[in-house]
N, C-alpha and C positions, 0 to 999 in steps of 0.2 A: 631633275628635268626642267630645263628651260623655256620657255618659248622665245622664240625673235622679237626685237623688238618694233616697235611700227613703223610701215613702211610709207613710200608715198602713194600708195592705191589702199594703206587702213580705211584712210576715210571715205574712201567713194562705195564701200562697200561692193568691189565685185568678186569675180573667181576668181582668183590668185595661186591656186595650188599649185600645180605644173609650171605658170609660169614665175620666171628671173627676175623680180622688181628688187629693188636699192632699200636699204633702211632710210630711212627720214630722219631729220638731222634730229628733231625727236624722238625717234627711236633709238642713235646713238647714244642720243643724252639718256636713255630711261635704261638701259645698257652699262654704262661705264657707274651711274649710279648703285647700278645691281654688282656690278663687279668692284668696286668698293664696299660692299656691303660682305662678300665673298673673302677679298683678298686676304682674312687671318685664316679661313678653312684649310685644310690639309685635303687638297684635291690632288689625284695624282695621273688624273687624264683628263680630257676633254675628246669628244666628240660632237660631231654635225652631222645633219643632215649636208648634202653637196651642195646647195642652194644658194646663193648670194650671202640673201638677206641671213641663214642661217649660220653661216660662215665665218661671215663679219662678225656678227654678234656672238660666237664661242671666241672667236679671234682677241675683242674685248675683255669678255671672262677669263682666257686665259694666259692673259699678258704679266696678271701680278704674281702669278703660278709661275713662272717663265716654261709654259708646254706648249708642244705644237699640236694645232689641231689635229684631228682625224675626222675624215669624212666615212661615212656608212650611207649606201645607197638605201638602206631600209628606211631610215628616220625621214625619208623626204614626203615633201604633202601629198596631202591627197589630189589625184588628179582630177579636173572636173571634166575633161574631153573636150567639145564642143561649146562646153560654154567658159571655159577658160577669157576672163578679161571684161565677161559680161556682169553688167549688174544685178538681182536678183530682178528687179521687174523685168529687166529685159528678156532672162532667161523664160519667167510666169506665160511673156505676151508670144513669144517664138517657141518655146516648147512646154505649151501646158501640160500635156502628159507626162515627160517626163520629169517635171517640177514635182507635181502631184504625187507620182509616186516616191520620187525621192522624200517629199516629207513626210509620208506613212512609212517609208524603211528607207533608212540612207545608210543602215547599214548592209542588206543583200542586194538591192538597186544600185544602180551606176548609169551615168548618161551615157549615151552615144561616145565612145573614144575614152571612156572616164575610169574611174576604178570606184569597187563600193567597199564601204567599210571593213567586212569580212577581208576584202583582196589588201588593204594597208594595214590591217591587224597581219595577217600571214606572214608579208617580210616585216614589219616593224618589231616584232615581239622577239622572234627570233632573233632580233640585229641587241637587241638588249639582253635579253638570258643570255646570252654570248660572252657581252661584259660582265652580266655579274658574275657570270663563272672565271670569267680572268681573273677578275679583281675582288678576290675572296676576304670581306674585310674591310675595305676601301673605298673609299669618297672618289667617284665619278663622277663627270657634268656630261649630260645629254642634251644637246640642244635643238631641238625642231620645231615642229611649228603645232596651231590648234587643233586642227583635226587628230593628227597623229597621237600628240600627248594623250588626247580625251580617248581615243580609242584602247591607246594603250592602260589607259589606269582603270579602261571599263575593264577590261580581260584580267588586268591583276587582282583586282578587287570584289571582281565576279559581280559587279553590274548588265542591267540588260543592254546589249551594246547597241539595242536598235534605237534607245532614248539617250545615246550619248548627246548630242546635239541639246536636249530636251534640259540634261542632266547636268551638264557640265559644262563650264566657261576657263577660257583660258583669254586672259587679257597678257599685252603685248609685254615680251620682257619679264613676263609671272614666274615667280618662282613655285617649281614643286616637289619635297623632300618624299621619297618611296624608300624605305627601310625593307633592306631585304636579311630572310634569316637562311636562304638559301634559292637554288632557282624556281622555287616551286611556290616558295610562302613570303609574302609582302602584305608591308602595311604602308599608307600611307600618312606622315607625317606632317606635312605641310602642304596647303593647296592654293594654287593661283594666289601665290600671294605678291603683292606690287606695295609693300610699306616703303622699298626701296624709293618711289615716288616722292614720297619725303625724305630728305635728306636725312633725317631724324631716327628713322626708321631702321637701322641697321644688322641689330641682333638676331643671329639664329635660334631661334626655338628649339633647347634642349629636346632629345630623342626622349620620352618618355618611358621611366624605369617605374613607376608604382602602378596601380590600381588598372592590372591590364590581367589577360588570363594567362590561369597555369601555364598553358603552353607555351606565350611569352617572356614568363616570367624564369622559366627556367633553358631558356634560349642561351646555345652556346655556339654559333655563327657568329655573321656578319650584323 
C-alpha cells in the first residue's frame, strides 16, 4: 500500500480529503523515485483510489509494470464535509465543537457533511479483502491516501482505531508492505517507509521467514 505523493495543499496543511488537488512536481519526483525502487517487483496489478493525486501516482508505479490502473471507489479519502480546503485553525476558530470532538474520536465522529472513521473503514477494507481474494499469492499495489491506509492497517492489525491518527503516520509517497496468509490474517511488513527519498535507498526488505510463531511458520498461503 502506497500513499500519494505530495500535493500542492501538503504544505498548507488543510483538509484535502474529498477534495481533487494536483501532485506537486515534488510529489511526482518522490513517486517515480519510489517507482524505480519497485520496477524489479513482480507486481501483477495496480490499483487507486479515483482521485487525481492518487491516480497519477499508481499511474507512475505502474508504468515499469506496463499495467493499467484500476480505480476502486473504497480506497478514496476520507471526507472532511464542511471543512474540506480549511486549515486546521480555521476549522478550531469556526467549528470548535466539532474539532473538539473529532480529536477525542475521529474515528465514530465526523463533521457536518463528512465521514468518520468507522464509515471509510466499512468501504475501504472490503475494497481490499476483495483483492486479496483475487490474487491469491500475488504482489498487488494499492494506492490511497493517509487517512485510509492508517485506518485500514488499524483494523488488519487490530489496533484501537480511535488512536489511528495518534498512532500512525503516513508520509507522502510512503511505502507500506501487508503480508497476507489469507483474508482473515495479515501482518505487516514494512511501514511508511520513504528511503526511496534517497536515491540510495532502493531495496525491498526480504518477507521475514525465521524467528516468527508457529502459526507463521508453518504458513501455506500467500
Amino acid at each position: 500500500m502506497v500513499r500519494h505523493g505530495a500535493t500542492v495543499l501538503s504544505a498548507e496543511d488543510r483538509f484535502a480529503g474529498a477534495t481533487d488537488v494536483e501532485l506537486s512536481d515534488e510529489g511526482r519526483e518522490q513517486t517515480r523515485r519510489l517507482a524505480e525502487r519497485l520496477s524489479l517487483e513482480k507486481i501483477v496489478a495496480v490499483y487507486a483510489s479515483p482521485l487525481g493525486r492518487t491516480v497519477e501516482t499508481a499511474q507512475i508505479l505502474a508504468a515499469p509494470h506496463e499495467l493499467e490502473v484500476q480505480t476502486r471507489d473504497g480506497f478514496r479519502e476520507i471526507s472532511h464535509g464542511r471543512w474540506e480546503q480549511m486549515t486546521r485553525r480555521e476549522v478550531e476558530e469556526r467549528f470548535p465543537e466539532e474539532a473538539a470532538e473529532w480529536e477525542k474520536d475521529p474515528y465514530t465522529f465526523a463533521p457536518m457533511g463528512g465521514e468518520s472513521g468507522l464509515a471509510v473503514t466499512a468501504r475501504a477494507l472490503p475494497a481490499l479483502i476483495e483483492l486479496v481474494r483475487e490474487y491469491p499469492g500475488k504482489n498487488i499495489l494499492v494506492v490511497s491516501h493517509k487517512a485510509t491506509i492508517r485506518l485500514l492497517l488499524s483494523s488488519l492489525l487490530g489496533f484501537d482505531p480511535r488512536r489511528y491518527r495518534d498512532n500512525l503516520d503516513q508520509k507522502p509517497a510512503a511505502l507500506n508492505i501487508v503480508d497476507f496468509r489469507d483474508a482473515t490474517r495479515a501482518r505487516l511488513t514494512l511501514f511508511n517507509d520513504t528511503s526511496h527519498y534517497d536515491r540510495a535507498g532502493k531495496a525491498i526488505p526480504e518477507i521475514p521467514e525465521a524467528r516468527l510463531s508457529k502459526w507463521w511458520n508453518t504458513r501455506g498461503g500467500t
